[in-house]
N, C-alpha and C positions, 0 to 999 in steps of 0.2 A: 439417376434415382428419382422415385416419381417425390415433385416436393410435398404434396398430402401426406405421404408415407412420413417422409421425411418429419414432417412439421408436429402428427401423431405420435412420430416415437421418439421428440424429443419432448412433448410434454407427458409421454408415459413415464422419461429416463423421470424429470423433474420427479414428478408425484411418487414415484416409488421409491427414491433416494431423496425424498425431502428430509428426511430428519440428519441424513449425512450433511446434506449441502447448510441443513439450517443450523448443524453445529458448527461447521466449520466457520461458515459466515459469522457466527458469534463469536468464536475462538479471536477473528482475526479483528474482530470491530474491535474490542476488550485489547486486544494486539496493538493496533494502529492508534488507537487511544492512548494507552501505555507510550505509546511512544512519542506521541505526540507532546502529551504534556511533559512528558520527562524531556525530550530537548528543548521545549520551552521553560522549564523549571534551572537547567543548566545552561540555557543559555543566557538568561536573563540575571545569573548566578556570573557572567561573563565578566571581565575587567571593562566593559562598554555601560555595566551599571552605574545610576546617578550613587553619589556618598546617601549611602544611610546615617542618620542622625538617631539616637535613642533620644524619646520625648522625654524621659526622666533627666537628661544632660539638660544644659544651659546651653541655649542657640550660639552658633561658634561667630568669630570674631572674619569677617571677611573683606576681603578687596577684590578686584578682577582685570585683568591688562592681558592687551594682543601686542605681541612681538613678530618684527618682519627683517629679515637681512637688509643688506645696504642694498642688495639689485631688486628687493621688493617681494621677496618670496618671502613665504610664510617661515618663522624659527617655530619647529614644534617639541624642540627636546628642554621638556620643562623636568624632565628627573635631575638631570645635571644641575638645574637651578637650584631646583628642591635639597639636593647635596651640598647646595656653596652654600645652602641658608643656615642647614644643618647642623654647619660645621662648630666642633666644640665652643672656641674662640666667639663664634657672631652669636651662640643660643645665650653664651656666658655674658657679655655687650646685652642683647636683651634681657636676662634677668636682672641687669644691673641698673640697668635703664627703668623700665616698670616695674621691679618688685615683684613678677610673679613667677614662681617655680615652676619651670619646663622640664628640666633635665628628670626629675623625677617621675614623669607622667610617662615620657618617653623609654625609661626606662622599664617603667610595667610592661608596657607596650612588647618591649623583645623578650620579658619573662613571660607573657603570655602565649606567646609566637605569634602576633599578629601580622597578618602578611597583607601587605597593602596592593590596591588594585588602580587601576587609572584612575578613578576616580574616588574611593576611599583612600585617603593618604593618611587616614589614621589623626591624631592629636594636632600634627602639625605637618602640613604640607603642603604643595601645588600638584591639581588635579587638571587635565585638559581635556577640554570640549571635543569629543570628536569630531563632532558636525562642523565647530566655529573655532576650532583650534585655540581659543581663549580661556586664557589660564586663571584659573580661580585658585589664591591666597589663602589658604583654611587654618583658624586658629582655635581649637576646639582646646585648652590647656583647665580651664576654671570655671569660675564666674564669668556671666555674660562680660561684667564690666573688665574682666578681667582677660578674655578673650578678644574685645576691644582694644583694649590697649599693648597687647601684641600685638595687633593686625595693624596698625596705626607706627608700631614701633619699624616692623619691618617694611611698611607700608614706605616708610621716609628713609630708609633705609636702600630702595629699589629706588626711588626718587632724586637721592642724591648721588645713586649712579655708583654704588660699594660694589656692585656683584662687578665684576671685570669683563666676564661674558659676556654682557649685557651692554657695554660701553662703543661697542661699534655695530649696534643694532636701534633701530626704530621703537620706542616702548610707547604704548598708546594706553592712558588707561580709561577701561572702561568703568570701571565704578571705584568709588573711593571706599576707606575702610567703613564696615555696618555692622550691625549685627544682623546676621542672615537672619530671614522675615520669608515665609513662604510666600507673600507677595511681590517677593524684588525680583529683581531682575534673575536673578542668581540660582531661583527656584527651579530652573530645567537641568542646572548640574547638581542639585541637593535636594535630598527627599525627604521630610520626616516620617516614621515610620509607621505615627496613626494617620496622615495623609495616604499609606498605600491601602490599597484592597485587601479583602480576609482571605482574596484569592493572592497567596505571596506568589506564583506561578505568573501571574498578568494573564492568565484566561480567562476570558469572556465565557457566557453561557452559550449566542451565538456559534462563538470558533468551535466550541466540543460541541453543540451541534451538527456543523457542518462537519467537522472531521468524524463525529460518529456516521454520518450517512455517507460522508465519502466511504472509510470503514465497509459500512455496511453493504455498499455497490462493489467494491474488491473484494467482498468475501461471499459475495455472491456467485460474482463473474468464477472466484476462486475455486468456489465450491462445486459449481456446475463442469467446470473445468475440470475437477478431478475424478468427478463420477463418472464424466464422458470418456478421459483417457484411462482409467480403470477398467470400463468395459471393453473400447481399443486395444487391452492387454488380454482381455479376458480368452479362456480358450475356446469358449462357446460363441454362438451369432447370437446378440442378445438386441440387436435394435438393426434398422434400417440401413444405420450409416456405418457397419461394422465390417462389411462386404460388400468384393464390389461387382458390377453387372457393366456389360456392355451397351454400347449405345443403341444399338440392334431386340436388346433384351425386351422384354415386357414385365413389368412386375404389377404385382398384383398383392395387395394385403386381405386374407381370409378371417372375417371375426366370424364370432355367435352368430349374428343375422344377415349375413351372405353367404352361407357356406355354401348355398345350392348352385351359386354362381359356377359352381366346378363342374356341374355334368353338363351346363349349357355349354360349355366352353370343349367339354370333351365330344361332344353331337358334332361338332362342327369338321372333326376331323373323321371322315367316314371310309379314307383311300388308304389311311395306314394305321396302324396299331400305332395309340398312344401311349409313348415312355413318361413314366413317371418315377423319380428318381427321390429317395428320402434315405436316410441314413436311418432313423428308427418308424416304426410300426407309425400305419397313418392313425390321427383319433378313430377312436369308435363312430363318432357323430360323422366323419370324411368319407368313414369306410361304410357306412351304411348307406349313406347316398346314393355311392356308387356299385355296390353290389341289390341293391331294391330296384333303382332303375331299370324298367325291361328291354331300354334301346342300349345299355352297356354289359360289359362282359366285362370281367375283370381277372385276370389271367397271371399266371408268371410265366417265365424265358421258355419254360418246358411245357407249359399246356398248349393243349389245342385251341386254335381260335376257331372263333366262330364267326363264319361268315356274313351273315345277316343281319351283325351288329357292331358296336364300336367298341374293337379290341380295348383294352387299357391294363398295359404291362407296368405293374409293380414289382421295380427291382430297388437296390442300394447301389448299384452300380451298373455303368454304362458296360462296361464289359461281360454283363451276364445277358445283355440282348442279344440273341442270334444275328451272325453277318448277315442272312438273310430279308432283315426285319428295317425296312427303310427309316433312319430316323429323322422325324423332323419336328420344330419348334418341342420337343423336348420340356416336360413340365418337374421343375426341379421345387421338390416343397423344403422349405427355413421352415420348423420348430424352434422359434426364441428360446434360448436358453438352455437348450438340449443340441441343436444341431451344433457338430464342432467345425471351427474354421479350417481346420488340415482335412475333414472330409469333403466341405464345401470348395474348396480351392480346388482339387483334386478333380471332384467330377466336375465343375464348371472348367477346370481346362482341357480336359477328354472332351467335353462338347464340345467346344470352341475348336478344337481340332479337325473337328469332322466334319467345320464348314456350320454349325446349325446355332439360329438362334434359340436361344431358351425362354420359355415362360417360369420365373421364378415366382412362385405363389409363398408369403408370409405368413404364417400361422400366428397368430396374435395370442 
């Protein structure tokens, strides 16, 4: 296939199927967006989130400590902990000890169905660091001071070595009881809520930049892609690359301001009558060419030729040419959009049978 051909008729596909390709590409940018932010929205919704804090609460009451086995591997099962701390017996030992009401808080808590996440453990719990596997003491029950002196209760509580789990393991602490401060240490596992962005998603303007222009090159690629195998389906020859030609072929694209190229092309055969093969009537502008010229004759299978000029037989098929009538290079005209592929197959494998290459001329 000649590439010019080629390269013209896939910016002709483009421009005439621009509003298909330029929907689609919108359809899918809008698409790929959608979807982008939504599993950034749910994933960041993940149990891998830091604890939200509501800034109308009292900053909770915190501690932080890393646990390793006796062989030095990391212990990462801080729920089992979170349960021994739980337990009715030890919450009852802490409200007895500091005076402040837990069991009630907790109790909202499973009337609401609060469902706690790795890192949200709700009023009272331990959350673990994915990254640093250290576990962070959360007493979120009151007042600050009040939340204090829970953290501080169970704080010495872990200290003096009560949980039994914990007695043939390594406990290192990292921070002692505080009240969480978005300055400490403790701020990569807890978030307060007017510290996060208005984008609660964590999108940048950037990222939905680049994911719109990524978007936007997939539903490009997409779009072009569907117009070109649309036409591959198509039952008419409606562009260059829709059929095919052999290596031997000549092809030739016919517009507006070449058409005269055809009787130079037909002069040149003056030993045998030129076949010219089309499935519908040639344009009026082809056919006047060729019947004004006074060195060509333009004939069908049944007329007389004429001698003293260059025969040029107008059939629809190779089989309405006399066996008499020698064929060679054979001029097969494509009308885009009208000529069908089951005619075009047809007589280009009848030529190819009988040994001859073909000159296919495209009509634009």
């Amino acid at each position: 296939m000649n590439s010019k051909i080629l390269i013209h008729d896939l910016k002709k596909l483009f421009y005439k199927n621009k509003k298909t390709i330029f929907a689609i590409t919108g359809i899918l940018t809008v698409l790929v967006l959608l979807l982008f932010t939504s599993f950034t929205f749910f994933g960041n919704k993940s149990e891998e989130d830091p604890l939200l804090i509501n800034e109308n609460q009292s900053n909770p009451g915190i501690f932080r400590f890393y646990v390793e086995q006796e062989d030095g591997t990391i212990y990462i099962n801080s729920m089992i902990v979170e349960e021994y701390l739980l337990l009715p017996e030890v919450i009852s030992d802490a409200e007895r000890t500091t005076g402040v009401e837990i069991t009630d808080v907790l109790d909202l808590e499973i009337e609401e169905d609060f469902v706690k996440t790795q890192y949200d453990r709700g009023a009272l719990g331990i959350s673990r660091n994915g990254s640093t596997n250290i576990f962070t003491f959360i007493a979120n029950v009151g007042t600050e001071e009040e939340n204090l002196a829970v953290a501080n209760f169970y704080y010495d509580y872990l200290m003096d070595e009560n949980i039994d789990m914990l007695n043939n393991k390594l406990v290192y602490v990292v921070s002692e009881p505080e009240i969480y401060d978005e300055d400490s240490y403790a701020a990569s596992d807890i978030v307060i809520n007017d510290s996060i962005s208005s984008d609660e998603s964590g999108l940048s303007i950037l990222e939905l930049l680049v994911t719109g222009i990524a978007g936007a090159v997939f539903g490009l690629f997409s779009g072009f892609l569907f117009v070109v195998i649309k036409n591959l389906l198509a039952k008419t020859i409606n562009y260059s690359f829709t059929y095919s030609v052999s290596d031997m072929d000549q092809v030739q694209l016919m517009t507006d301001d070449n058409q005269h190229f055809l009787a130079r092309l037909l002069l040149n055969s003056k030993e045998n009558p030129t076949v010219i093969l089309s499935e519908q009537p040639l344009p009026n502008k082809i056919m006047e060419i060729l019947t004004v010229h006074p060195d060509l004759h333009v004939i069908n299978n049944t007329s007389k030729m004429d001698e003293k000029k260059v025969n040029v037989i107008i059939v629809d098929s190779i089989e309405k040419v006399d066996l008499s009538v020698q064929i060679q290079n054979p001029i097969i005209f494509v009308q885009t959009f009208n000529t069908t592929k089951k005619w075009y197959k047809r007589v280009f494998r009848n030529i190819h049978n009988i040994d001859a290459n073909a000159i296919i001329i495209q009509i634009d």
